[in-house]
Each structure stands twice: as structure tokens, then as C-alpha cells.
N, C-alpha and C positions, 0 to 999 in steps of 0.2 A: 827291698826291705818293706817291713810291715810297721803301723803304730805302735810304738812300746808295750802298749800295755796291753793291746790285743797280742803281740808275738808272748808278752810274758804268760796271758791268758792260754792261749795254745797249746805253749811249752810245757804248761804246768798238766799235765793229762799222761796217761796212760804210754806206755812204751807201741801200744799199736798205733794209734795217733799220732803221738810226736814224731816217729819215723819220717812221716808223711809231711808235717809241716811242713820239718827239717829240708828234706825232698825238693818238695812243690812250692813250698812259697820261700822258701829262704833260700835257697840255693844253696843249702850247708855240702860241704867235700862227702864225696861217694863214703871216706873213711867212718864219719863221723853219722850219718842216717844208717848205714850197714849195720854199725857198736848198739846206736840206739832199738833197731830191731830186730838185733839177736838176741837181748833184753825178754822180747814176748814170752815166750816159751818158761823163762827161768824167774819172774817177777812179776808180769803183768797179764793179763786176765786170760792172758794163753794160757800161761801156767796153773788158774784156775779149770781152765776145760779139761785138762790136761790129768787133772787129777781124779776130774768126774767120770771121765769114762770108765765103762763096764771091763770087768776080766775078757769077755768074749769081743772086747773090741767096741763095741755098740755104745751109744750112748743111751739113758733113758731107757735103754732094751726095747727100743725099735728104731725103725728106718726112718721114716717121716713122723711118725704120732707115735709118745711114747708107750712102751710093751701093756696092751689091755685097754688103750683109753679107747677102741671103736669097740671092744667089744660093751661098755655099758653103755645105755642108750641114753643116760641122762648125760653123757658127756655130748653129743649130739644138741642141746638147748644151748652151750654153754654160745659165749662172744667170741668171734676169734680162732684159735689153733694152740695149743702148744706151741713153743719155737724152742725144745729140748732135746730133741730126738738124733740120733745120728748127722742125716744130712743137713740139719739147720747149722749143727755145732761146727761140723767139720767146714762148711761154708763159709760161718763167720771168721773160724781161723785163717783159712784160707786168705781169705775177703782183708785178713788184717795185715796179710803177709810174714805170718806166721813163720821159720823154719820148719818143715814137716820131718824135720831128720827123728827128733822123739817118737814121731809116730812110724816112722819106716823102719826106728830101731827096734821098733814091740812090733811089727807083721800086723799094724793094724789094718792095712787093704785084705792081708792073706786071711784075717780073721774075720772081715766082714766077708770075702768070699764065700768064706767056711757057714758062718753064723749068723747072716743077716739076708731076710728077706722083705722084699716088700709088701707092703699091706694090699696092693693091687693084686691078687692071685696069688701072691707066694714067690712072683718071680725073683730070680737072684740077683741079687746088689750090683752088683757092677753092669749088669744086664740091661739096666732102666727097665721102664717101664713105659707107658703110654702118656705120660703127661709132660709136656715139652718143657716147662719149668723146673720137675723135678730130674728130669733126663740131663738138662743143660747141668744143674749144680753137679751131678755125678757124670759126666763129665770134666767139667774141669776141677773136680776132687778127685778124681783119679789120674790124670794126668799131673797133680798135685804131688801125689802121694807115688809115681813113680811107674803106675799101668800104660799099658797097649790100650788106648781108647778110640781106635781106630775104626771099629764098629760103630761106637757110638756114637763119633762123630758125621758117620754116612746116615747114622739114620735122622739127622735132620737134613740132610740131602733129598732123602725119598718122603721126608712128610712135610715140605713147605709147600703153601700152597702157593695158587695161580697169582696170587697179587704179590707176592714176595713175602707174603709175614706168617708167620704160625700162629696156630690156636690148640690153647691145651683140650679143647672140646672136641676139639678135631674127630674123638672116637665116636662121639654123639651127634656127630653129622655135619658139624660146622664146616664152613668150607671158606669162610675170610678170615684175613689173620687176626690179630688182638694184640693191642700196644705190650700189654703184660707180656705173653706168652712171645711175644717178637723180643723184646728188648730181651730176656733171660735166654733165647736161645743163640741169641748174637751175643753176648757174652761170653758163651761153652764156645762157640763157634772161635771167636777171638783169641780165647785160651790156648784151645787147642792148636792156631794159626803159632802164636807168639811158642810154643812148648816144640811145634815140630814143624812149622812153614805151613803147614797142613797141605792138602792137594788139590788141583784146581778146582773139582766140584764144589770141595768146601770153603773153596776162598770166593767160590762164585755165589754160591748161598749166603754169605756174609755180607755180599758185597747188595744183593737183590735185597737182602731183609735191613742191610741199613738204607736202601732206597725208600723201602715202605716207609720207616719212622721218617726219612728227611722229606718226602713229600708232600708229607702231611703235617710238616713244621714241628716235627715231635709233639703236635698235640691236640691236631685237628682231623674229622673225621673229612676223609674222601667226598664223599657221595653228597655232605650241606655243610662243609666246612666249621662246625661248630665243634668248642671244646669239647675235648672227650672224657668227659664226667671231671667227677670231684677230685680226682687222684692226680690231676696234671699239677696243680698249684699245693700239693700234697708236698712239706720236703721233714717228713718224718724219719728220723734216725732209730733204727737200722732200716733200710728200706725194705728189706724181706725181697718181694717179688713186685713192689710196684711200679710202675713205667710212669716215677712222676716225670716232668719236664728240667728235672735236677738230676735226677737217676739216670735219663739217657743222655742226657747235655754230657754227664761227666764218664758215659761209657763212648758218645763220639770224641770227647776229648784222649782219650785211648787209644781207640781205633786209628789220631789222627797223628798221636805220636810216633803210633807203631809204625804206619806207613810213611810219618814226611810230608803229610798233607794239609793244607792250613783248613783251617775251619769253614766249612759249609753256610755259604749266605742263609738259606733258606732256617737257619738255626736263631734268627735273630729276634722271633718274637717271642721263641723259648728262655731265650737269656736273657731280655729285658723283663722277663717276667721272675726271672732269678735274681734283678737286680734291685728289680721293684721290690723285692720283699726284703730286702734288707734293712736291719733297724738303726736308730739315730746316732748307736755306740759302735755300729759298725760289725756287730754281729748277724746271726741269723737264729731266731729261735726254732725251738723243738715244734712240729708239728704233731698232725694226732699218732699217736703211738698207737699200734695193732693190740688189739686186746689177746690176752693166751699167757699160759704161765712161761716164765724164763728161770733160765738157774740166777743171773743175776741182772741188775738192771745194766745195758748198753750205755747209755749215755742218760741226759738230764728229762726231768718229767716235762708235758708239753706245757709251750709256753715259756720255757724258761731260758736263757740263753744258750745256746746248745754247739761248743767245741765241735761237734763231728757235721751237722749239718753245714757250720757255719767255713772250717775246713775246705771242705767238697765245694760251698760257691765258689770260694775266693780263689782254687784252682783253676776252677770249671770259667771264672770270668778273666782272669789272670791269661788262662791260654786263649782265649775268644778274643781278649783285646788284644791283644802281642801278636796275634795271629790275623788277623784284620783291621789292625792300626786304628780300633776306633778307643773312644775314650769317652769317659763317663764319671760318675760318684764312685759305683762300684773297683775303678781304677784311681784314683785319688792315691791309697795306701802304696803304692809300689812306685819305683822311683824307677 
């Protein structure tokens, strides 16, 4: 069990969220988190995406950056990205554990088939493209949504490099992995494990690309062991594509459930760094928020006490401690 008045805190949020509490930190009956996230789709901010998509399936009328915004060039100066465009949206659904039955009852895969290309050449939707981040989300959105992403899953097979981890630069000559680009391709990789066992290649890439992140403590470089920039102690809500030290802490807590595996010693200066930041009330505030338009705000402005970061710790340190018997402030609330 949690504090009253952080579980009442919690509880009182969105149908994608409170599944999750329900889930992870309270241990409420399979009955009773299932009720709450069938909820998304028909009441809570599913049901707003839900609305926004195009006739032709697409969101924003494009794939990544919505229809027109590369073509003017003062969009180019702006801060940021858009995060409105097909694959941001359908990710977040995804990402909230959406039912995808609305979307499989409109032929929205069959319509982006039909009608959506990527900004990278042209190529077609389900196809990826070259960028391991955007590859990994359409990936497990199509696997989501009910495709063969059997392709797409080999091709992080054939583009991981020699150290284990991927780089979305990789076209541009890169040839070591990158926190960012590892952590979102071990993700799709995971997806597609959990959707169909996947095959040993792909369970052996998964397994070499979570080697890269645990080696390097989820947050230090290889070669002079130093933090790997600003984005490690990053725990801004929605993460988008960052590999802070909260982001991959709670994708090995995935990985460890799926498998049966207790948590990884080597994980331990990332979660005390998750623990450290917890505030007096027992939350965890918003970090810096991505600059870019959204169709609506995700959660609270930065700074401010933040349900979905604060969520994600208290899983992420919940399974860490239960899993390695250690004990801390951050374990205090559970009994």
C-alpha cells in the first residue's frame, strides 16, 4: 500500500494513469485495472486522440512532422518538434495501453498503408525508414494495431552495431551506439518479443543492446566513464525519445518482468539517482518539458508535482527494492 493521500493523489488522474497505479503499486484484482483501462478509448484522453485523427487515418496529415511543417523553412528556427503527427499519437496511445480495437475497427493500419508516407523519401509507413527511433515506434504500433512486423523487426538485427547499441545517425556514418537510439530500439525489440516470442536473433539483439545500457550503469560513457550529458537526471513527462536514467530503469523493469529476472546490480547508481530526486511530499516533479506544439497538455508544467513521472519512480523503485531486498526512503510507502 501507498500514503493516503499520495494513492488518493494518483487515483484522481486520467483512465491511462490510474490503470497503472491500480496495476503496479496497489496491487488492485486483474478485474478491476482491466474496467479502469477500457475506460481510455471511451472518456480519457484516448478518446480525445481518438477524435483528432484524419479521414485518411493519419494524424496532423503526416507521419512524423505534421502535413507541410518541413516544407516552410521558418518552421526550421523553431525549439523542439511538433509531437502531433501520426507516430507520436499513436505511440502515446499505445504507450498508455490504449485498446486499439477503435482503431482496428476503422482499418487505421490499412489506411496508413494506403496513405501515409514518410518524410524521409517518401517511403511507406509500415516500411520504416532509416532512423532506429522512429523504426522501433512503428514497430511496436504495428504490432499494436495487429501487422506482420516481422521485417521490421530483423532490421534491427542487421543495423546494430559492434558494441551492442544503435545510433539513429548510423546513415551518417556513426558507427557507436547512442543511449537514445539503444534504449527506443530495445523497446520495439521487447514489444515484439512480448507480441510473438520473437526469434532468436531478435532475442539475441535485445539481450546484447540491454548489455550496452547495463554496462555502462544506464548512464555512463564507456571509454571515461563520465555522465552522459544532461538528459540522464532528465525525468520529464512524456519522455518522447529520451534515455533518461528513469526511462531505461523502468524499460529494464519490463524486460525483468517479462523474463522472471531480478534486477540487475549494476543498475544501482541509476536508481539511487531516481531516489535522490524525490521530494519531501513524496512525489516527484515535472522535469524540463520538450518544447513543440501538442494537441493537449500530457501531464503538469515543469516543476510542478507531476502524477506520471512520480508513477513511473515509485514502480521503477517498488520493483528494484522487492527485487534486491534493499531498502531505502524511496521504500518507506509500501508495506
Amino acid at each position: 500500500m501507498i500514503d493516503a493521500d499520495l494513492r488518493t493523489w494518483l487515483l484522481d488522474t486520467d483512465p491511462a494513469l490510474r490503470w497503472q497505479v491500480e496495476r503496479d503499486l496497489l496491487d488492485a484484482p486483474e478485474h478491476v485495472w482491466l474496467a479502469t483501462r477500457a475506460r481510455i478509448a471511451t472518456e480519457g484522453r484516448g478518446a480525445r486522440f481518438l477524435s483528432l485523427q484524419d479521414e485518411d487515418g493519419r494524424w496532423a496529415g503526416g507521419s512524423f512532422f505534421p502535413g507541410g511543417f518541413l516544407d516552410d523553412p521558418a518552421n526550421q528556427q523553431l525549439p523542439g518538434q511538433p509531437w502531433t503527427a501520426t507516430t507520436w499519437t499513436l505511440t502515446t496511445m499505445r504507450e498508455d495501453g490504449m485498446d486499439p480495437a477503435p482503431l482496428i475497427a476503422n482499418d487505421t493500419a490499412g489506411k496508413l498503408e494506403r496513405n501515409a508516407r514518410w518524410e524521409y523519401d517518401g517511403l511507406p509507413y509500415w516500411d520504416g525508414e532509416v532512423d532506429c527511433c522512429i523504426n522501433a515506434m512503428t514497430l511496436a504500433n504495428g504490432l499494436w494495431l495487429g501487422r506482420d512486423m516481422e521485417a521490421n523487426a530483423a532490421w534491427f538485427v542487421e543495423h546494430q552495431m559492434r558494441d551492442g547499441g544503435w545510433n539513429c545517425e548510423w546513415v551518417e556514418g556513426s558507427t557507436r551506439g547512442s543511449f537514445h537510439s539503444t534504449l527506443n530500439a530495445l523497446k520495439g525489440l521487447l514489444d515484439h518479443e512480448i507480441a510473438t516470442r520473437g526469434t532468436p536473433a531478435t532475442r539475441l539483439a535485445r539481450r546484447r543492446g540491454e548489455e550496452y545500457l547495463l554496462s555502462r550503469g544506464l548512464m555512463r560513457r564507456a571509454s571515461t566513464h563520465e555522465v552522459v550529458g544532461s538528459f540522464i537526471p532528465w525525468f520529464g513527462y512524456p519522455f518522447r525519445h529520451i534515455a533518461s536514467a528513469l526511462n531505461s530503469a523502468d524499460h529494464m523493469r519490463r524486460a525483468s518482468l517479462h523474463e522472471g529476472t531480478p534486477p540487475d546490480p549494476r543498475m544501482r547508481e541509476a536508481i539511487e539517482m531516481i531516489r535522490e530526486s524525490r521530494e519531501s511530499d513524496g512525489t516527484w516533479h515535472q522535469g524540463r518539458v520538450l518544447p513543440g506544439e501538442v494537441w493537449f497538455p500530457l501531464d503538469v508544467p515543469e516543476g510542478e508535482p507531476s502524477p506520471w513521472v512520480t508513477m513511473i519512480a515509485l514502480r521503477v523503485l517498488r520493483w528494484y527494492d522487492e527485487g534486491t531486498g534493499a531498502s531505502g526512503p524511496a521504500a518507506l510507502p509500501f508495506s
